[in-house]
Backbone as a chain_set.jsonl record, in Angstrom:
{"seq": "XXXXXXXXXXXXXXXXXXXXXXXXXXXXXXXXXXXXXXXXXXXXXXXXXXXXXXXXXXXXXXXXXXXXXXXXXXXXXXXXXXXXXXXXXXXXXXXXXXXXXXXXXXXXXXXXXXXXXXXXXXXXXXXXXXXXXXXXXXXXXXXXXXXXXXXXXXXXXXXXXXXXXXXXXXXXXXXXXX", "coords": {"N": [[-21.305, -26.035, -5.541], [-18.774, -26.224, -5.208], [-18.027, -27.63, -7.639], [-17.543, -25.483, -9.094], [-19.828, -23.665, -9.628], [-21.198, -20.853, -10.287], [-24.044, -19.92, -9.762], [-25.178, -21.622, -7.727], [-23.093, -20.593, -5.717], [-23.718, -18.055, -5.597], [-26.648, -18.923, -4.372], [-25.507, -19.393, -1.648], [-24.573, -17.48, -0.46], [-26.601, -15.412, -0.781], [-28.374, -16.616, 1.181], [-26.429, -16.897, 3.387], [-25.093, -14.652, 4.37], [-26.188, -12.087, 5.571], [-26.986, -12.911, 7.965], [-24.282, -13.882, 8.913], [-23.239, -11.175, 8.922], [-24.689, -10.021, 10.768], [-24.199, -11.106, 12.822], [-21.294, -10.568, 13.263], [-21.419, -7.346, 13.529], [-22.88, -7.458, 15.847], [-20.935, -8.296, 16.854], [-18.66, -6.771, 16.734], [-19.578, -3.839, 16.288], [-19.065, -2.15, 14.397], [-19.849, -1.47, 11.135], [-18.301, -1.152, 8.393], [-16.087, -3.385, 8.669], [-17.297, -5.89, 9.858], [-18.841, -6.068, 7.35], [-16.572, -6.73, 5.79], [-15.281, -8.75, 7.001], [-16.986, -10.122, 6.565], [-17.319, -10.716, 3.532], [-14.514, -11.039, 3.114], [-14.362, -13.958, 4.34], [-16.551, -15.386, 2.331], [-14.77, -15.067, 0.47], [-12.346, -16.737, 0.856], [-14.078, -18.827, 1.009], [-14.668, -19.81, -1.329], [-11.991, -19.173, -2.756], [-11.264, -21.489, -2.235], [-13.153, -23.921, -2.282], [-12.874, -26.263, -4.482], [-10.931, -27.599, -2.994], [-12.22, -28.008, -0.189], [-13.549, -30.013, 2.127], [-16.195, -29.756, 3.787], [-19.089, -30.009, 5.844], [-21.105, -29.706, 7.568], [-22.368, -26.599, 6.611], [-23.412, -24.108, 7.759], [-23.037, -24.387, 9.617], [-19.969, -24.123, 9.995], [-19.26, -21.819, 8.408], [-19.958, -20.172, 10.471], [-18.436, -20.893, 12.411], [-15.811, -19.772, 11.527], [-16.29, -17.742, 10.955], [-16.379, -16.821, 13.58], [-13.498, -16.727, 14.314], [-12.335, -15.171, 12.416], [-13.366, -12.593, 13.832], [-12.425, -12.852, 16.125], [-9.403, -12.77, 15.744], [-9.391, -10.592, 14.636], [-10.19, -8.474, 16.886], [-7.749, -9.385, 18.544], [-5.805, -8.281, 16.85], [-6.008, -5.641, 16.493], [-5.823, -4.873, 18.777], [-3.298, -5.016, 18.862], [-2.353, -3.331, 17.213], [-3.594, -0.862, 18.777], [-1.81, -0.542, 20.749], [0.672, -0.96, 19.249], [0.491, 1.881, 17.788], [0.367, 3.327, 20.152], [2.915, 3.292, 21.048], [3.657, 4.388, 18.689], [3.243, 7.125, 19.28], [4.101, 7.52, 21.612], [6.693, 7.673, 20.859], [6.939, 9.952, 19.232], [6.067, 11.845, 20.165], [8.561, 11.623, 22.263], [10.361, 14.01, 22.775], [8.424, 15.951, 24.433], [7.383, 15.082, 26.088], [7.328, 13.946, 30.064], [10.079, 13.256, 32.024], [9.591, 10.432, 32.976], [8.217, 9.702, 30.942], [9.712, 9.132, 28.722], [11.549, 7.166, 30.005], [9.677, 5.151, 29.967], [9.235, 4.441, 27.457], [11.956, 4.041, 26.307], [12.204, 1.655, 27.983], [10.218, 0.267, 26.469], [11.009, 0.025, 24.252], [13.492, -1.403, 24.384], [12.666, -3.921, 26.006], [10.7, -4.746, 23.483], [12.332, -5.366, 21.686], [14.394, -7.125, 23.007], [12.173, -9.192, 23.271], [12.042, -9.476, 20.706], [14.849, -10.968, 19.95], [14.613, -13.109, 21.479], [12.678, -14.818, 19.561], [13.232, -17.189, 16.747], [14.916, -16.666, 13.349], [12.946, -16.464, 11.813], [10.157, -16.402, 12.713], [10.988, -13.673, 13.696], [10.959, -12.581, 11.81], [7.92, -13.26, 10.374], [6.879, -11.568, 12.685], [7.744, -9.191, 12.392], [6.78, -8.896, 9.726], [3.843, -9.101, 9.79], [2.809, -7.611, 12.285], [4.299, -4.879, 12.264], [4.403, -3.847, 9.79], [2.379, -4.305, 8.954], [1.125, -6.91, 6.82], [-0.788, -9.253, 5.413], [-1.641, -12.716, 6.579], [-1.613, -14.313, 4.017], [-0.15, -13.062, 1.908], [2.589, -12.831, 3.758], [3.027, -15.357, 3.339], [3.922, -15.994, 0.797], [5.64, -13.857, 0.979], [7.744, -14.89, 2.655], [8.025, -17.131, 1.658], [6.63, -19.538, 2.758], [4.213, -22.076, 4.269], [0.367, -20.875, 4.573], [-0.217, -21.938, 7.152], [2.33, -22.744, 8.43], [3.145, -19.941, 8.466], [0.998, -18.397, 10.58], [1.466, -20.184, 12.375], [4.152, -19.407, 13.362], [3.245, -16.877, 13.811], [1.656, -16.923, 15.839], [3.314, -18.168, 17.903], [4.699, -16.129, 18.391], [3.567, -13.934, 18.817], [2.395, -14.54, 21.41], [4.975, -14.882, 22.606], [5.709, -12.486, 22.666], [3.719, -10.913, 23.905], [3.689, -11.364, 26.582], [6.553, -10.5, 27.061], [6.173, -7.712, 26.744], [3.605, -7.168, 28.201], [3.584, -6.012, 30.793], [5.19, -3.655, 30.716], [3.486, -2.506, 28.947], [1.412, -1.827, 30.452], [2.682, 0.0, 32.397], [2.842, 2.145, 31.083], [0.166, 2.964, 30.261], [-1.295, 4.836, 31.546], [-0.165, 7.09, 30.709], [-1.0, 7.394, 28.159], [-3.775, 8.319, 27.917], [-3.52, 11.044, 28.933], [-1.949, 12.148, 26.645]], "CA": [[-20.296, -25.014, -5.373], [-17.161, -27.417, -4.99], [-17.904, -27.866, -8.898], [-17.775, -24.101, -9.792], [-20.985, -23.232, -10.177], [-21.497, -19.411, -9.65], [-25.037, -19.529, -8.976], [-25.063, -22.297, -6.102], [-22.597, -19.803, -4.714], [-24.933, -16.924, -5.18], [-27.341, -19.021, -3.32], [-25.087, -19.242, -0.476], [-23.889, -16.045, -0.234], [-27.823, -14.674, -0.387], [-28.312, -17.293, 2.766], [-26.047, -16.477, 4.548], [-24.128, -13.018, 4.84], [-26.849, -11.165, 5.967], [-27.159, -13.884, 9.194], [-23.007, -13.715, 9.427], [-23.32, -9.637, 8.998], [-25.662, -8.83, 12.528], [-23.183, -11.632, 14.029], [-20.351, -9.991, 13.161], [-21.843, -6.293, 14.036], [-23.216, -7.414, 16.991], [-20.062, -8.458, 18.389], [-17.339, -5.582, 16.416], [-20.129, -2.521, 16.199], [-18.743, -1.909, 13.139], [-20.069, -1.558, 9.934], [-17.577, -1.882, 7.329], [-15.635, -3.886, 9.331], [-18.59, -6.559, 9.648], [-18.848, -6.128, 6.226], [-15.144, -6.928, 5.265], [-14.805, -10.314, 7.166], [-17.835, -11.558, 5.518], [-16.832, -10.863, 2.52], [-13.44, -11.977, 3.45], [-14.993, -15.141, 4.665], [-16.971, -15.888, 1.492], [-13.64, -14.956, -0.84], [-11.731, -17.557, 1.468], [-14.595, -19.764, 1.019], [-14.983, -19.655, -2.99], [-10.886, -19.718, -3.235], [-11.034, -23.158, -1.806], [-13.989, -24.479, -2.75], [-12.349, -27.645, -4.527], [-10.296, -28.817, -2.131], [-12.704, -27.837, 0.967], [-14.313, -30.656, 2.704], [-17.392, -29.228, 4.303], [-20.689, -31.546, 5.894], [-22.205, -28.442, 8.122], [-21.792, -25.466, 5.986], [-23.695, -23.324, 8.177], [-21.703, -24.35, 11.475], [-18.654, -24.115, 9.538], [-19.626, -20.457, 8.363], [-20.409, -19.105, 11.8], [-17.301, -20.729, 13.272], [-14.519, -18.949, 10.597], [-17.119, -15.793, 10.952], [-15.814, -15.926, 14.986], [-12.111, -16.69, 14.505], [-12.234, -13.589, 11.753], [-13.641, -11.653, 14.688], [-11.292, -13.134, 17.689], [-8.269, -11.952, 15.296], [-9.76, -8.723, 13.935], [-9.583, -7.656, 18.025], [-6.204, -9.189, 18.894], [-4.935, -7.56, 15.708], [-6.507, -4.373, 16.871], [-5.18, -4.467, 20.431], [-1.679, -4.842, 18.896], [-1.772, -2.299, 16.471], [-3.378, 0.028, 19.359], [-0.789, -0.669, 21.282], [1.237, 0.357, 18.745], [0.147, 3.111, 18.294], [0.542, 4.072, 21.852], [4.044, 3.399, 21.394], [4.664, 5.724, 18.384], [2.982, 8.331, 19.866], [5.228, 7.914, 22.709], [8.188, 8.231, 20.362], [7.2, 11.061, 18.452], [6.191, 13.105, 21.162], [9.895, 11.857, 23.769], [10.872, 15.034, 23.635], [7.795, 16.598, 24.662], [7.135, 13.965, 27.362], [8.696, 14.132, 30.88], [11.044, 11.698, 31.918], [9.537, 9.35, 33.43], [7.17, 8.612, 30.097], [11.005, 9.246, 27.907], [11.906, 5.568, 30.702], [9.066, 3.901, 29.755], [9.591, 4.637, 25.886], [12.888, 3.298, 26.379], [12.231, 0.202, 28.744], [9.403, -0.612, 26.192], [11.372, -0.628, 23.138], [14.315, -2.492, 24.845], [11.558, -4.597, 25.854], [10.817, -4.691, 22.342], [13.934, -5.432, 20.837], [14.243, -8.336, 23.708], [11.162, -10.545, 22.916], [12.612, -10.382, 19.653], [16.005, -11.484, 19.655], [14.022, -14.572, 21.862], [12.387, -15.877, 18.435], [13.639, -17.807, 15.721], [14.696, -15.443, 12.527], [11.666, -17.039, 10.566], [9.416, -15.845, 13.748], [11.205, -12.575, 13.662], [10.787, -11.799, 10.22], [6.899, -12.732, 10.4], [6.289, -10.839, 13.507], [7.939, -8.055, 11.876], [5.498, -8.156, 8.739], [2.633, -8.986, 10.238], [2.388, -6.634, 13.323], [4.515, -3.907, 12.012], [4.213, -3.752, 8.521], [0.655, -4.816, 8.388], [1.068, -7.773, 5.928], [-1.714, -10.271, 5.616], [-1.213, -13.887, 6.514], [-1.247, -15.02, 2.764], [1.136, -11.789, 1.72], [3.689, -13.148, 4.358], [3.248, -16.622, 3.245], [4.055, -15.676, -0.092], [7.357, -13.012, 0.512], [8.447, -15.408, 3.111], [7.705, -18.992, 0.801], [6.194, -20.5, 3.653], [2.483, -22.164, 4.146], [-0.177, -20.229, 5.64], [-0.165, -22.502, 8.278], [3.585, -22.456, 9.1], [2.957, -18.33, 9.389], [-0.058, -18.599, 11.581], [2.292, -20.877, 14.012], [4.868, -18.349, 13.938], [2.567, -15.307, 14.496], [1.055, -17.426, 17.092], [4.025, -18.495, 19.055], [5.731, -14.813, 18.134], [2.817, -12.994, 19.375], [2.652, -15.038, 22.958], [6.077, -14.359, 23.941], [5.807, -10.937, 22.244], [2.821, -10.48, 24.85], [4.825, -11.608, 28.016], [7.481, -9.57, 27.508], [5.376, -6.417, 26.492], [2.616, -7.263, 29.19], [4.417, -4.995, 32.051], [5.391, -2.397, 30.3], [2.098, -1.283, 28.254], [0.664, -1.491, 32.075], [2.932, 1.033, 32.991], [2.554, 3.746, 29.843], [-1.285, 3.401, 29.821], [-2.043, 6.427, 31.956], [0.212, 8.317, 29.614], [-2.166, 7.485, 26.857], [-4.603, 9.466, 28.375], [-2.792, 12.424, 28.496], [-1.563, 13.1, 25.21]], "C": [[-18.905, -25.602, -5.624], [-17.098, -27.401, -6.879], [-17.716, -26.519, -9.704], [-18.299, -23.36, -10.228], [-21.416, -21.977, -8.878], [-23.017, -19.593, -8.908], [-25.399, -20.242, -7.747], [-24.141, -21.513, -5.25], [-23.127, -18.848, -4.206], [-25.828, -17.299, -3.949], [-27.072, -18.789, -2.012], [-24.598, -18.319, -0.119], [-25.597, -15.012, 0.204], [-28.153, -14.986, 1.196], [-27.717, -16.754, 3.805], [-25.419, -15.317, 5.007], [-24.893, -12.13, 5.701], [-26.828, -11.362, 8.007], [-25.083, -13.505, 9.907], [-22.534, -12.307, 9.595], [-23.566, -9.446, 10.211], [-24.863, -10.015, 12.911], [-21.878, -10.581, 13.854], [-20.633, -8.301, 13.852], [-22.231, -6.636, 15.118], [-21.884, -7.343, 17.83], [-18.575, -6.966, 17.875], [-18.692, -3.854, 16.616], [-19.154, -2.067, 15.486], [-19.003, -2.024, 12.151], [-19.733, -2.428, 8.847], [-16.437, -2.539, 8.052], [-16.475, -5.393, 9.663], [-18.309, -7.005, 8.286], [-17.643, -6.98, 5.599], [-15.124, -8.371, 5.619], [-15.705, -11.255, 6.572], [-17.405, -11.952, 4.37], [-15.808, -11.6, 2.562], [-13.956, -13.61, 3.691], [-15.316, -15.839, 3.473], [-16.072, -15.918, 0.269], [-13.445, -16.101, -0.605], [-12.718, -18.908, 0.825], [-14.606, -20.498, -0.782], [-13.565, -19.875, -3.452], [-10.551, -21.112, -2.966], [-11.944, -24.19, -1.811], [-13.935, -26.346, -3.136], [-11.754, -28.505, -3.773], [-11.125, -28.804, -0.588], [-13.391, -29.097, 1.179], [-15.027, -30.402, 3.888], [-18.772, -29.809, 4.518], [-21.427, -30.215, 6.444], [-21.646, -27.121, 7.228], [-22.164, -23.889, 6.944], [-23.065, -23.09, 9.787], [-20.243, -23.847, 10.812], [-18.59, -22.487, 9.26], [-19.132, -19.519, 9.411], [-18.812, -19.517, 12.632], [-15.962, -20.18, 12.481], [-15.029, -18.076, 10.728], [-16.206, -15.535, 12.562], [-14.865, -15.705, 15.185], [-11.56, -15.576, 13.67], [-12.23, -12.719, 12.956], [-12.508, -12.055, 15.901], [-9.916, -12.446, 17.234], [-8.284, -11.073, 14.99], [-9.481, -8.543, 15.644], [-8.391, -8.132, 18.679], [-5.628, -8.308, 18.163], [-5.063, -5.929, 16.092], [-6.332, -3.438, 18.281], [-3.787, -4.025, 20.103], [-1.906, -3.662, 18.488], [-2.501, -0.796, 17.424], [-2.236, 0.433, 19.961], [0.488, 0.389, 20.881], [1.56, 1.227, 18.622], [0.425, 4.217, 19.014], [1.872, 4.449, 21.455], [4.693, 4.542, 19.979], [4.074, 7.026, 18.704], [3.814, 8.72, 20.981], [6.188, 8.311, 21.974], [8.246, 9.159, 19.864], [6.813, 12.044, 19.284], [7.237, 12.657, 22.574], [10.35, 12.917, 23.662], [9.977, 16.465, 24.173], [7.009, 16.039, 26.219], [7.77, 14.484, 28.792], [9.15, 12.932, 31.395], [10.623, 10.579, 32.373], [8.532, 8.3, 32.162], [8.877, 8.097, 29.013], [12.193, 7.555, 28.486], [11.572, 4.804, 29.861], [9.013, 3.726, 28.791], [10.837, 3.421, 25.926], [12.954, 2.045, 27.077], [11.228, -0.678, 27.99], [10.009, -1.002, 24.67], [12.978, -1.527, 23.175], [13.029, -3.79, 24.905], [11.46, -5.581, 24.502], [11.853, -5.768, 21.559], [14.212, -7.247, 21.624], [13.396, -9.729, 23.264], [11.685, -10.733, 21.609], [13.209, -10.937, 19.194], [15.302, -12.874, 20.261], [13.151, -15.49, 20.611], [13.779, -15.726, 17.479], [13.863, -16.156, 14.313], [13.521, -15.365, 11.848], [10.53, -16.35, 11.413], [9.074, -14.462, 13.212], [10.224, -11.44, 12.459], [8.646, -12.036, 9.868], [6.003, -12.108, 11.417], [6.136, -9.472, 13.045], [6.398, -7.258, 10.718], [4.338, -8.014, 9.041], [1.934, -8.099, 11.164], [2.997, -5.533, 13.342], [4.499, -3.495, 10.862], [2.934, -3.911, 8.351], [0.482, -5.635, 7.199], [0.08, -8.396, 6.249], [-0.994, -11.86, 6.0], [-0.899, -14.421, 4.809], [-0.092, -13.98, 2.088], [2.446, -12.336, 2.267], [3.778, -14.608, 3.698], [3.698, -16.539, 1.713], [5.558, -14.988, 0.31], [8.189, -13.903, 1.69], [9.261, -17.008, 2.733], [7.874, -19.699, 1.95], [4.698, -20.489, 3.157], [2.21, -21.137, 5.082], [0.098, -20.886, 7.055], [1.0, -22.488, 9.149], [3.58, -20.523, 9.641], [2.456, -18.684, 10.437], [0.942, -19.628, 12.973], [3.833, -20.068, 14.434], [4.361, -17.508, 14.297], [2.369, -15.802, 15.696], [2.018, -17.412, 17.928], [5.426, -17.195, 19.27], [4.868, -14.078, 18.987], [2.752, -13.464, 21.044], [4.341, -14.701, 23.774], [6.211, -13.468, 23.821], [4.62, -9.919, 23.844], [3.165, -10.686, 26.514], [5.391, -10.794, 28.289], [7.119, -7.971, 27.288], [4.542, -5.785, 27.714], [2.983, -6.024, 30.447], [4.286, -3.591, 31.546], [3.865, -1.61, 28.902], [1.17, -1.495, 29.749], [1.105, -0.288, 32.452], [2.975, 2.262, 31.923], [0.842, 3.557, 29.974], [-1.752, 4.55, 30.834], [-1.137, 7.464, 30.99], [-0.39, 8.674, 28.644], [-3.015, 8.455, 27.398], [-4.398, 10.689, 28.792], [-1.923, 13.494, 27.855], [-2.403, 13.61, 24.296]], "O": [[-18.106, -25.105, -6.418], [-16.001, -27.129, -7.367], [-17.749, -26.546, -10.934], [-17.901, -22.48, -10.991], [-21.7, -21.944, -7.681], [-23.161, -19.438, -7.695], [-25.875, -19.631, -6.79], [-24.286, -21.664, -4.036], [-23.207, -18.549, -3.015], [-25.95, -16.638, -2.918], [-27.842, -18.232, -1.23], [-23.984, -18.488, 0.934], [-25.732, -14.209, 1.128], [-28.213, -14.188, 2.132], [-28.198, -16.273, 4.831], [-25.288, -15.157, 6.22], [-24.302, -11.44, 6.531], [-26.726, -10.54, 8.918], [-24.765, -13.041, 11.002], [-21.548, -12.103, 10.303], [-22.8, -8.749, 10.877], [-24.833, -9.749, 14.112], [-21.801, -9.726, 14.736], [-19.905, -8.074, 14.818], [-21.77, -5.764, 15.853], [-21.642, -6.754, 18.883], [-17.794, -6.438, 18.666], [-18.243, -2.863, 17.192], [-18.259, -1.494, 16.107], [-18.347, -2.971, 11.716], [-20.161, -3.495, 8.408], [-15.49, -1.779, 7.852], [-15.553, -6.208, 9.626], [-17.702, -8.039, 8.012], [-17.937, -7.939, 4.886], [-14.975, -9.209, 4.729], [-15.583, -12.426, 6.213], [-17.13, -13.109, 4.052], [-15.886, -12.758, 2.153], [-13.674, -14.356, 2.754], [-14.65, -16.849, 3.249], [-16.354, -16.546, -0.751], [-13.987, -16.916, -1.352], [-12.179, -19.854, 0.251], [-14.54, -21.692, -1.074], [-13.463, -20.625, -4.423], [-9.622, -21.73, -3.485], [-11.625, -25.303, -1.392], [-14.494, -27.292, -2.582], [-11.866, -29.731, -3.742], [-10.675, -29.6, 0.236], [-14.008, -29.379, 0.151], [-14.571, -30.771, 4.971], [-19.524, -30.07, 3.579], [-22.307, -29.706, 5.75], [-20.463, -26.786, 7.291], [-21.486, -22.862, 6.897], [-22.804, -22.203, 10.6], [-19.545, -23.082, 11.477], [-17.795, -21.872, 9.972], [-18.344, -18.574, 9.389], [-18.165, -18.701, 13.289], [-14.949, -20.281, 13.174], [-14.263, -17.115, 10.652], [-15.558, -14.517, 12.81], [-14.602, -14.796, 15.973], [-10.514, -15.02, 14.004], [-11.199, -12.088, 13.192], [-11.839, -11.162, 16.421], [-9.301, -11.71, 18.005], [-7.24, -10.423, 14.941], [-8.265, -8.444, 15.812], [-7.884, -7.321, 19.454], [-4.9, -7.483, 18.715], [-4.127, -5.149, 15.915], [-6.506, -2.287, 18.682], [-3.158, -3.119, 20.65], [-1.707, -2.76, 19.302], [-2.145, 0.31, 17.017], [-1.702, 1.529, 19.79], [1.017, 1.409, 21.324], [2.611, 1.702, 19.051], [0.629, 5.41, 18.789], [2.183, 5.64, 21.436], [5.698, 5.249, 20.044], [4.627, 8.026, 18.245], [4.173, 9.859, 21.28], [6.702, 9.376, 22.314], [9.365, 9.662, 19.761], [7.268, 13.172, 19.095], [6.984, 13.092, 23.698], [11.041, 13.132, 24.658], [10.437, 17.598, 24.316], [6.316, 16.597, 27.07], [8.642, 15.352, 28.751], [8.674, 11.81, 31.221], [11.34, 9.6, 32.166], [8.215, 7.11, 32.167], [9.092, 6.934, 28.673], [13.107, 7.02, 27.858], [12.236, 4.043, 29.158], [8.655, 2.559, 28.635], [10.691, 2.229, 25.653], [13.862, 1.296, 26.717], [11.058, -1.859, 28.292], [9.664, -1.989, 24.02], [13.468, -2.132, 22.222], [12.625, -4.414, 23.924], [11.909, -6.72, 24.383], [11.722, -6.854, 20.994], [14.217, -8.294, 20.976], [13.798, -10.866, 23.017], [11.853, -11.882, 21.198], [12.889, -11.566, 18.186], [15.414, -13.839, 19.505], [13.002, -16.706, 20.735], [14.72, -14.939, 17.373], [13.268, -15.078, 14.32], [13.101, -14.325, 11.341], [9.844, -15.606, 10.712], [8.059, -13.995, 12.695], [9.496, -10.456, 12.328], [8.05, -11.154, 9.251], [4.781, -12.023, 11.295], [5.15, -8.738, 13.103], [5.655, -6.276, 10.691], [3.682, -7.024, 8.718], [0.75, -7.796, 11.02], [2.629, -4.795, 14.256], [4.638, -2.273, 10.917], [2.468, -3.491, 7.292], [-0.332, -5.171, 6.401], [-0.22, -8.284, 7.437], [0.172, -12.068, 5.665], [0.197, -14.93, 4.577], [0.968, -14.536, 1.801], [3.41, -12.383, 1.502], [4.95, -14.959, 3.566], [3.881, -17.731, 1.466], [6.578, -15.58, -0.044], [9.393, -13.647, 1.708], [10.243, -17.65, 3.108], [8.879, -20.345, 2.247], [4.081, -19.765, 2.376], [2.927, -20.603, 5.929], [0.627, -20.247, 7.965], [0.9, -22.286, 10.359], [3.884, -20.02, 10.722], [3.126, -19.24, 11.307], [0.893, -19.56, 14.201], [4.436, -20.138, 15.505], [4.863, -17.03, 15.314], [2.847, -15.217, 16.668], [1.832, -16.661, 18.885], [6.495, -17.217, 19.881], [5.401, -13.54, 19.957], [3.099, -12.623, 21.873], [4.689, -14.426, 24.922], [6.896, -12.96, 24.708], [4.759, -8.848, 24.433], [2.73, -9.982, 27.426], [5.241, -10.153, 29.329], [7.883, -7.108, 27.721], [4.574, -4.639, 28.163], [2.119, -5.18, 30.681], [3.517, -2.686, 31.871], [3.626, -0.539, 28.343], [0.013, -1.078, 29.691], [0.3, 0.563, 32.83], [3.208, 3.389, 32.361], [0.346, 4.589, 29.519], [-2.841, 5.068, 30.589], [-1.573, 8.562, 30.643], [-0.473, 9.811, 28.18], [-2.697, 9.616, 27.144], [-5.388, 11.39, 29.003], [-1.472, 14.621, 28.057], [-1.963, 14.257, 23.346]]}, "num_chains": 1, "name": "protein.A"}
């Protein structure tokens, strides 16, 4: 594979997807969703091929199959979250005041954790969790490495989750009654 040879990839792709598929479904109950990170997985794996240094291929597999899945449901908490919060905004003036507070104490909030990062932070918290950019997308319109993203999302999303933490405690019974 490392040498570019399609059909040793085939092989490994017959091997194993099916095995990294019912892991993946078992733990998302999701379909195409399942589907996607394998694939994803085996793109990732095939774009780096040459420079990958790989001894267990099948440990190595299963452990990028779980860190797909550990970030597919953070990613999926935020962007509920989200969510929540523009539903709060597009229905504040249908709200009563006390959800029209917590709107406002969560996008102060908001606004807060972010002036606390770096602009470089800022700017890939921004794309990544409100824009919906990919890690390689941002690493690209920002001309950083993946890796330098990934340690800004990381250390953007932890204090982003601190200062958030409170206040999506106190709107989640509102969710349930819009």
């Amino acid at each position: 594979m490392q040498a570019g040879d399609e059909t040793a990839f085939a092989e490994l792709y017959k091997r194993y997807s099916y095995p990294l598929f019912n892991v993946a479904y078992g733990k998302l109950k999701n379909r195409e969703v399942a589907e996607e990170l394998v694939q994803d997985l085996f793109e990732n794996l095939w774009s780096k091929r040459t420079t990958a240094q790989i001894e267990q291929l099948g440990s190595y597999l299963f452990s990028a199959l779980r860190y797909r899945i550990i970030n597919y449901i953070k990613s999926e908490k935020v962007r509920t979250s989200y969510e929540l919060f523009c539903r709060l905004h597009l229905n504040e003036a249908d709200t009563g005041t006390e959800a029209a507070v917590a709107l406002n104490d969560l996008n102060e909030a908001l606004t807060a954790g972010m002036q606390h990062l770096s602009e470089k932070a800022q700017e890939v918290f921004r794309l990544s969790r409100l824009e919906q950019y990919t890690i390689p997308e941002i690493s690209v319109r920002v001309n950083l490495s993946e890796k330098t993203v990934e340690y800004h999302l990381r250390k953007s999303l932890k204090l982003m989750r601190r200062y958030l933490r409170n206040f999506l405690l106190l709107l989640w019974p509102f969710w349930f009654f819009m």
